[in-house]
C-alpha positions as CSV (number, residue, x, y, z in Angstrom):
1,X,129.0,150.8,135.3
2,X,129.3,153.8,137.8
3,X,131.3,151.6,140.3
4,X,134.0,151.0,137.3
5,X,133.8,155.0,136.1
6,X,135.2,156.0,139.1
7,X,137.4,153.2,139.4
8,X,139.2,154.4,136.4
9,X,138.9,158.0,137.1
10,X,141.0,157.0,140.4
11,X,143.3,155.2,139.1
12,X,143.9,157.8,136.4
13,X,144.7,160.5,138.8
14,X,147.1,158.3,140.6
15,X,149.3,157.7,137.3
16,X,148.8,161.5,136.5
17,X,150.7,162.0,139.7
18,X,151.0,165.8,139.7
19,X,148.3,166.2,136.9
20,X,145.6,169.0,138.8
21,X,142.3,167.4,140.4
22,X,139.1,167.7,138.0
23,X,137.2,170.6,138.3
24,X,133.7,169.5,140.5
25,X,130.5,170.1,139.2
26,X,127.1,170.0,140.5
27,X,124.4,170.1,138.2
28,X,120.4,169.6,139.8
29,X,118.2,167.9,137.2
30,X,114.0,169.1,137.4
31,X,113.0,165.6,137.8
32,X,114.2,161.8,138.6
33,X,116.7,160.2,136.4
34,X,114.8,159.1,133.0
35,X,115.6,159.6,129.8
36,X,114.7,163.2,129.8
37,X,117.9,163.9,130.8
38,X,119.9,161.5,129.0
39,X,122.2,163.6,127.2
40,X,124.0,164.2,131.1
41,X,124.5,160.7,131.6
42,X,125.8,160.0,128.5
43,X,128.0,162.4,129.1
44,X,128.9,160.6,132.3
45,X,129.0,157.4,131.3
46,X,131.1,158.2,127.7
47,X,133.5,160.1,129.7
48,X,133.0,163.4,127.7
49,X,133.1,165.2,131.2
50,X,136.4,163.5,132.2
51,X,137.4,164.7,128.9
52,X,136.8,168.3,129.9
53,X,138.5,168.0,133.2
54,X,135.6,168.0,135.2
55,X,133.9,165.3,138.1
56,X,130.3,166.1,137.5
57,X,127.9,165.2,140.0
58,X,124.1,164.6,139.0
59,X,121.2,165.5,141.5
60,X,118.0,163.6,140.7
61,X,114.7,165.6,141.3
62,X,111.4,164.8,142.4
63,X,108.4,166.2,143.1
64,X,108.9,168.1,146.1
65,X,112.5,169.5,145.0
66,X,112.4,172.8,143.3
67,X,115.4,173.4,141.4
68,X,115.5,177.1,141.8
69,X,115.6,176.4,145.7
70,X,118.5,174.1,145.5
71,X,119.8,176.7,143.1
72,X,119.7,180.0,145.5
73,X,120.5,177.6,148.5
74,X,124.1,176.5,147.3
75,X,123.2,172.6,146.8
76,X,123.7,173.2,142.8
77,X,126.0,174.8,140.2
78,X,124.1,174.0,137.2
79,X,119.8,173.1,137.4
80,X,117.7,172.4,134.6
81,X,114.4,174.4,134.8
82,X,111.8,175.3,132.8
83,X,112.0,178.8,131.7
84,X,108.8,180.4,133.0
85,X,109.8,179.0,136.8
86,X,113.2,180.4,136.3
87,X,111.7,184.0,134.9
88,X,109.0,183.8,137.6
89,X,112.1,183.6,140.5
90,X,114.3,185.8,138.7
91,X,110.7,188.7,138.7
92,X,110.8,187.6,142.7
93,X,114.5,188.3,143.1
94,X,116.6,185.0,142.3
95,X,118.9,186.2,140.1
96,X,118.8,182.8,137.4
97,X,120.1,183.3,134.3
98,X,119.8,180.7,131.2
99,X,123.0,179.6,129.5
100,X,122.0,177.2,127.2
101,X,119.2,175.6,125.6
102,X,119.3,171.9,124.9
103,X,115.5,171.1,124.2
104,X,114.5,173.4,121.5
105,X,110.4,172.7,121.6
106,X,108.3,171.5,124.4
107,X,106.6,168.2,125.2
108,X,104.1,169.8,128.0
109,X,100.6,168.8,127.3
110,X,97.4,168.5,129.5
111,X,95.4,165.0,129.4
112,X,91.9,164.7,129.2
113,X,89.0,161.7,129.1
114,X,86.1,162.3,126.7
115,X,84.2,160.3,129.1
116,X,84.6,163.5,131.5
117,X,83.5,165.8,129.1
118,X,86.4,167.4,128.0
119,X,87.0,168.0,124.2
120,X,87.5,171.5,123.8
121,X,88.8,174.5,126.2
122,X,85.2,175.7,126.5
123,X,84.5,172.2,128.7
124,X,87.2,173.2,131.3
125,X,84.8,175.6,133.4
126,X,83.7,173.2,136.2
127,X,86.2,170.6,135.8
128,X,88.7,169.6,137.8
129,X,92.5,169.5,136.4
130,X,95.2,168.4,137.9
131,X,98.7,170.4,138.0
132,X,102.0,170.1,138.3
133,X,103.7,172.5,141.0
134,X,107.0,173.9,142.2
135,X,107.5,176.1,139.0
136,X,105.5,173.8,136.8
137,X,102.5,175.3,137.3
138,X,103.4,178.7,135.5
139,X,102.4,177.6,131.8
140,X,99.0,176.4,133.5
141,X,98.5,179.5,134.9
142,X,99.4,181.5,132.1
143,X,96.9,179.3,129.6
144,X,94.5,179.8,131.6
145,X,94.8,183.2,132.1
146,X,94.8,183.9,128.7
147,X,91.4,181.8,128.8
148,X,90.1,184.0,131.3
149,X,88.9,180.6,133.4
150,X,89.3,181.1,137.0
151,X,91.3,178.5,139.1
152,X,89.5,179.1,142.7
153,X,87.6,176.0,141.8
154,X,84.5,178.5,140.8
155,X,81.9,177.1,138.9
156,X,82.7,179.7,135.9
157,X,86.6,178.4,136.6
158,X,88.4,175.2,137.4
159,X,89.7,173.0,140.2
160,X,93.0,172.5,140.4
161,X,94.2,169.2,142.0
162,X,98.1,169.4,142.6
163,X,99.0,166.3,140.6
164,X,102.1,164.3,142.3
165,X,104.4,161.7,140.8
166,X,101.8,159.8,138.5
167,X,98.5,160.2,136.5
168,X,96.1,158.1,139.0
169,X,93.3,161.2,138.8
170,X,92.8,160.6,135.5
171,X,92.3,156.5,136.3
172,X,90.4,157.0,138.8
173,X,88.0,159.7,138.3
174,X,89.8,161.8,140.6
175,X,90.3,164.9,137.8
176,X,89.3,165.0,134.9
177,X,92.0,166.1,132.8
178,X,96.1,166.0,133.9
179,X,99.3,167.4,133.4
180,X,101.2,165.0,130.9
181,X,104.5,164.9,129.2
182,X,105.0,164.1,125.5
183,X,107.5,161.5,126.5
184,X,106.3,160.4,130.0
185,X,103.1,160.8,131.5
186,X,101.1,160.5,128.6
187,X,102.2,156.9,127.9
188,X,101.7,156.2,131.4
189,X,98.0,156.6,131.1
190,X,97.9,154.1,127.6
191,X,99.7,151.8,129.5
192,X,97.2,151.8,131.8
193,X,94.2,150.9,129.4
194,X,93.2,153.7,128.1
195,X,93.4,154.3,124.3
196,X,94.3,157.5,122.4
197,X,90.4,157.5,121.2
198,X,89.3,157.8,124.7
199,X,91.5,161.1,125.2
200,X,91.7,164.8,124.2
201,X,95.2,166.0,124.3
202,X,96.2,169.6,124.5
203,X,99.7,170.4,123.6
204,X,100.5,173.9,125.2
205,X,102.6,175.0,121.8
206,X,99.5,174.9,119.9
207,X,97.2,176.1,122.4
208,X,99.1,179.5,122.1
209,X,101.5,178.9,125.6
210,X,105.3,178.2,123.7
211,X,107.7,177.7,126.3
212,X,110.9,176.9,126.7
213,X,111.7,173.6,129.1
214,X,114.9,172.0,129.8
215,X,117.1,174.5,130.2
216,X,120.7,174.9,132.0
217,X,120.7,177.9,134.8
218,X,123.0,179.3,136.8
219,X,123.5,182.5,139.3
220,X,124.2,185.5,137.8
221,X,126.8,186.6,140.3
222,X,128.9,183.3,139.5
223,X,129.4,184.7,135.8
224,X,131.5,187.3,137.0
225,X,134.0,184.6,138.2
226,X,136.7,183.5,135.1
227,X,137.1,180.0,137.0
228,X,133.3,179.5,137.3
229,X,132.8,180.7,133.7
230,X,135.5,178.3,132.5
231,X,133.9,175.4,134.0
232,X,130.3,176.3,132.6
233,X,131.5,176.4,129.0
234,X,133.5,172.7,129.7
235,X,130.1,171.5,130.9
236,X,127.9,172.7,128.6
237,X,130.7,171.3,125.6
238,X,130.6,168.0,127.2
239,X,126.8,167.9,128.0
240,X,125.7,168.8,124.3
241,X,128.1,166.2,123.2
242,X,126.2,163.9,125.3
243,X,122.8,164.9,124.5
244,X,123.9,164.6,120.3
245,X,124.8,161.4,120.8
246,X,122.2,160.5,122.7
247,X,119.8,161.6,119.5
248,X,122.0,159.4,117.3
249,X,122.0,156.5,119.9
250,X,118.7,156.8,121.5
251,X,118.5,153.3,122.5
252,X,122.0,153.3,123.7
253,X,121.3,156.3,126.0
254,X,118.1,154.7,127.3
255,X,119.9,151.9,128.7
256,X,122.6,154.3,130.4
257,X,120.4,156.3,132.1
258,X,118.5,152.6,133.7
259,X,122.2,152.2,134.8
260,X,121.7,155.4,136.5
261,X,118.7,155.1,138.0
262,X,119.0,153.6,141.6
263,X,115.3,153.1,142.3
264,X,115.3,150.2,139.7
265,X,111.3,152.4,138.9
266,X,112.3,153.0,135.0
267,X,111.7,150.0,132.6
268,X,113.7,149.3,129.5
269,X,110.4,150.2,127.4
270,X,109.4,152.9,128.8
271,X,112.9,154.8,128.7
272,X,114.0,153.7,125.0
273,X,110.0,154.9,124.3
274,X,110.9,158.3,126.4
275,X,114.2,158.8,124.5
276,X,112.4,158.4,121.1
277,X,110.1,161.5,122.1
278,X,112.8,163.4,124.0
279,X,115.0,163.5,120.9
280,X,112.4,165.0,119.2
281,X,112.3,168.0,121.3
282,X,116.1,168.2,121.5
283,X,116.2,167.5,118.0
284,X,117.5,170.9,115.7
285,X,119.2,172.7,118.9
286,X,122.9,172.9,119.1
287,X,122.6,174.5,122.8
288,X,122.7,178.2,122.2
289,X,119.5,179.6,123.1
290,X,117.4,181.3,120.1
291,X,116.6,184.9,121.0
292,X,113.5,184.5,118.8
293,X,112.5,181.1,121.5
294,X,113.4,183.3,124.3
295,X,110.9,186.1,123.2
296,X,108.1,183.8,122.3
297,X,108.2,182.5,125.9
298,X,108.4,185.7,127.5
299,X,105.3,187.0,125.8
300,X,103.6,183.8,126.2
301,X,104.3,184.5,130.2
302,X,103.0,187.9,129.8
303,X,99.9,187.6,128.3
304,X,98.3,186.3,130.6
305,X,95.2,188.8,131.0
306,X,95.0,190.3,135.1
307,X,97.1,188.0,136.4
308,X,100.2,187.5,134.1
309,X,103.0,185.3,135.3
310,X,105.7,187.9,135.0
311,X,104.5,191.7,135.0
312,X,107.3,193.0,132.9
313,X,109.8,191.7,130.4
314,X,113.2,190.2,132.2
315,X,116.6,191.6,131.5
316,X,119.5,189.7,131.9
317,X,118.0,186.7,132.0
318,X,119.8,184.4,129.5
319,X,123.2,185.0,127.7
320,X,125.4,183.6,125.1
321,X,128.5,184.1,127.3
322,X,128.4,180.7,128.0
323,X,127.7,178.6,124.3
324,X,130.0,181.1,122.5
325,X,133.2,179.7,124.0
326,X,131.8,176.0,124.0
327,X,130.3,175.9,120.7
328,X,132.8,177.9,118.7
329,X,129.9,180.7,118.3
330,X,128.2,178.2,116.3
């Protein structure tokens, strides 16, 4: 399917002739190609990019690439991030700024077996819990901050085991609790064997730590440019395009992105299951960032008792600049 896109994309230019070269793109997703991210594929794959004038390029993740690293090295235009990763590195002196917001709620939730003896935040003392890094760990650190638990592996605090591309510590006795997606992870351990009955699941939302996740970030320096500021408000058109249709279609879009994915890891279940729950979270966002989301977040980051993950509110750090021109100011 990729092979024929840019077939057709070639042999389009050559009958334009004179017609000017699409504008190139680079956008660096937070994770590997699932259907987290389907709305950029769809966009790829429907042609609404092409439609914009624009040869986007998309830059799977993993869990040793940090987006704001490929960000302030030059290897991205466009990254999804989290928002408290992107605040944390703007505090530290990356200069991110947030210029839309697809996913309007979050699907972050920590994973825990009864048979540990986990039910409640008071059972976390003495447990070991494992984490996601490179930016993910900021809501962690924050809830538990705001806990006042420890994470030096006291015995009034926790162990934190940094958790890598699956949820084996949980299966194998390895953590007790870990770091689970409402659309990924968490399925991953049912589909191993064990049932919701067996588990206590902490969403962050309602454990007082609302974040915002997913969301498309730039350099603040290249929103001075008029060429780079054109192009943003073409992608950020064509992606939310994608990402609508991909709520309307979710089956559809689950079956693009396995085009996509060149590790042949995804199944068909699992992504049509993921793009069922990932529509839910995009689900009542056009792509313009709610101030009111934005502040939430931010006080969520701050409260965090002695060791907050920001120590003072951001400026500059998101802007409508971007989904005013694309969305009509909608």
């Amino acid at each position: 399917m990729k092979i024929k896109a840019t077939f057709g994309a070639a042999a389009l230019s050559l009958v334009a002739g004179a017609a000017m070269a699409a504008d190139d793109v680079t956008l660096q997703l937070k994770w590997v190609t699932q259907a987290q991210f389907a709305g950029y594929y769809v966009a790829l794959e429907k042609g609404f990019y092409g439609e914009e004038d624009l040869n986007v390029t998309v830059k799977p993740g993993g869990p040793d690439i940090a987006p704001t690293q490929v960000l302030a090295g030059g290897g991205a235009d466009v990254t999804v991030e989290w928002m408290p990763a992107a605040l944390a590195a703007r505090e530290k002196g990356l200069p991110m700024v947030n210029i839309a917001q697809p996913f309007k709620s979050s699907g972050m939730m920590l994973t825990c077996r009864k048979d540990a003896g986990v039910e409640t935040t008071e059972d976390f003392p003495g447990k070991t819990l494992g984490v996601w890094f490179f930016g993910n760990e900021f809501p962690f650190l924050s809830w538990m901050s705001q806990l006042e638990i420890p994470t030096d592996g006291s015995d009034a605090g926790v162990e934190v085991l940094k958790q890598g591309f699956n949820v084996d510590p949980i299966l194998n006795g390895q953590a007790a609790c870990v770091s689970t997606m409402t659309y990924n992870e968490y399925w991953q351990v049912i589909d191993a064997g064990l049932s919701p009955d067996d588990l206590t699941v902490f969403k962050y939302e309602d454990n007082g730590v609302a974040t915002l996740e997913d969301g498309l970030y730039v350099l603040e320096e290249n929103l001075t440019d008029p060429a780079f500021e054109d192009k943003m408000v073409r992608f950020v058109r064509a992606s939310m395009k994608g990402w609508k249709y991909a709520e309307e279609n979710p089956d559809e879009a689950a079956e693009i992105v396995l085009e996509y994915d060149e590790t042949g890891a995804q199944t068909e279940k699992h992504q049509k299951r993921m793009m069922g729950e990932v529509a839910k979270l995009t689900a009542g966002s056009n792509g313009a960032l709610l101030p009111a989301d934005y502040e939430r977040t931010v006080q969520s980051l701050l409260s965090g008792g002695s060791d907050p993950v920001i120590s003072a509110a951001p400026e500059g750090a998101w802007t409508h600049q971007i989904t005013d021109k694309a969305l009509g100011g909608s």
